[in-house]
Each structure stands twice: as C-alpha cells, then as structure tokens.
C-alpha positions, 0 to 999 in steps of 0.5 A: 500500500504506502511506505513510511519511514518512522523516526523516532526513538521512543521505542513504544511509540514505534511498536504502537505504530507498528502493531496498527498500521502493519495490518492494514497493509502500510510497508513501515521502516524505522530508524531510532535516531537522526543520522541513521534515519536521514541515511534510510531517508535519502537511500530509499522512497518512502511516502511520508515521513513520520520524525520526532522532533528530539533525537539523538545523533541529529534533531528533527528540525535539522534532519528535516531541513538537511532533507530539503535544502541539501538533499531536495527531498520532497518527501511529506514530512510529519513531524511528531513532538511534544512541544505545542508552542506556536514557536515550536510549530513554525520552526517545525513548519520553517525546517520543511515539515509538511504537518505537525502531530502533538504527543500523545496522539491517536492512531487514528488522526496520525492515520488522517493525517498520513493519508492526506499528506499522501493525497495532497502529494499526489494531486499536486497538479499547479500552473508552471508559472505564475507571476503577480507584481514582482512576485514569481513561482515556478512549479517545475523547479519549485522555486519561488522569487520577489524582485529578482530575490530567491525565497525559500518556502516549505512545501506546503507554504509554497502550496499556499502561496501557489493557491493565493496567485492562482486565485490572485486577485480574488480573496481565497476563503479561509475555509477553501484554503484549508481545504486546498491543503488538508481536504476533509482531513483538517487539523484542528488547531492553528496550522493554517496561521502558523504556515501563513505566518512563515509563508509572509515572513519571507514574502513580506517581512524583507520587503517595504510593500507587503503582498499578503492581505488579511481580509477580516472574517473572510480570507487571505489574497495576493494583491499586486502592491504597484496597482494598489 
C-alpha cells in the first residue's frame, strides 16, 4: 500500500505504530535516531515521513531541513513532538515539515493525517508559472522569487502561496484554503496561521510593500502592491 519511514526513538511509540498500521497493509521502516534515519531517508522512497522532533545523533528540525535544502527531498514530512508552542510549530513548519502531530496522539488522526499528506502529494497538479507584481513561482523547479530575490518556502507554504496567485486577485476563503491543503482531513488547531505566518515572513517581512492581505472574517489574497 504506502511506505513510511518512522523516526523516532521512543521505542513504544514505534511498536504502537507498528502493531496498527502493519495490518492494514502500510510497508513501515524505522530508524531510532537522526543520522541513521536521514541515511534510510535519502537511500530509499518512502511516502511520508513520520520524525520526532528530539533525537539523538541529529534533531528533527535539522534532519528535516538537511532533507530539503541539501538533499531536495520532497518527501511529506510529519513531524511528531511534544512541544505545542506556536514557536515550536513554525520552526517545525520553517525546517520543511509538511504537518505537525502533538504527543500523545491517536492512531487514528496520525492515520488522517498520513493519508492526506499522501493525497495532497499526489494531486499536486499547479500552473508552471505564475507571476503577480514582482512576485514569481515556478512549479517545475519549485522555486519561488520577489524582485529578482530567491525565497525559500516549505512545501506546503509554497502550496499556499501557489493557491493565493492562482486565485490572485480574488480573496481565497479561509475555509477553501484549508481545504486546498488538508481536504476533509483538517487539523484542528492553528496550522493554517502558523504556515501563513512563515509563508509572509519571507514574502513580506524583507520587503517595504507587503503582498499578503488579511481580509477580516473572510480570507487571505495576493494583491499586486504597484496597482494598489
């Protein structure tokens, strides 16, 4: 069925994993600590990957930054952790984890979670290039610029700001949004906010004219600031 590599050292978290999903068909491999899972990450397909946040050897936010930006590996990365700041969720979602599963959890929302990561992953299918303003993204290469400058966003903050220029200038809707991303599977926290957070830290922040417009009770929109 699927394969998933679980990182993570806490050995009865992985023997729970296990006892559930090898049943239903899921093909599991697991490393108990940062080095040796970014090895079997970067040797082998998997199709998500479950990583705890404290390892030893190497932590979950470098192995999976070292995933992204050394190796461009666009694996779905689900990062699982005790820590529930919304501090903690962005430096997660800043490292290039695709989503974030707070212990203890239940099998079954990881279940969710896994499945639709697999199927956002799959139905990827955006426009090769877009352009708003001085902004541009290129699906091909994944990159996205603004004024000639090189952005670097995490997966699912690309695919944000893929759905906000597409839409652009239309206001996307919070919850059309949220689906985009999740599909029926969406998270009950403030995933969404923490990702738009870290998506305008690097559209917005470094520039005097901000994109990324807020619009109260309703959504988010991409608006080119030269014709505001």
């Amino acid at each position: 069925m699927y394969k998933i590599l679980i990182i993570e050292d806490n050995p009865d978290i992985v023997a729970n994993i296990y006892a559930f999903f090898e049943p239903k068909g899921f093909e599991l491999d697991n490393a108990h600590n940062g080095i040796s899972g970014l090895t079997l990450a970067s040797n082998n397909r998997y199709d998500v990957i479950l990583l705890d946040v404290m390892l030893p050897g190497m932590d979950g936010t470098k192995l999976c930054k070292a995933l992204r930006e050394e190796l461009h590996n666009k694996t779905p990365v689900l990062m699982l952790t005790a820590r529930d700041t919304i501090l903690d969720k962005v430096t997660g979602f800043d490292s290039g984890a695709d989503d974030y599963l707070v212990k203890p959890f239940s099998l079954v929302e990881l279940e969710s979670r896994i499945k639709a990561l697999i199927r956002r992953h799959q139905d990827d299918h955006f426009q090769h290039n877009i352009t708003v303003g001085k902004l541009s993204l290129n699906t091909d290469e994944h990159t996205v610029t603004r004024e000639g400058k090189s952005l670097k966003l995490t997966p699912t903050g690309f695919k944000i700001l893929n759905t906000l220029m597409s839409a652009a200038p239309r206001v996307v809707n919070k919850n059309e949004l949220e689906e985009k991303l999740w599909g029926e599977d969406i998270p009950h926290s403030d995933a969404l906010r923490t990702h738009m957070h870290s998506v305008r830290a690097q559209v917005d922040k470094p520039f005097i004219e901000p994109m990324i417009m807020t619009i109260a009770g309703v959504g988010y929109q991409i608006i080119n600031p030269d014709k505001v």
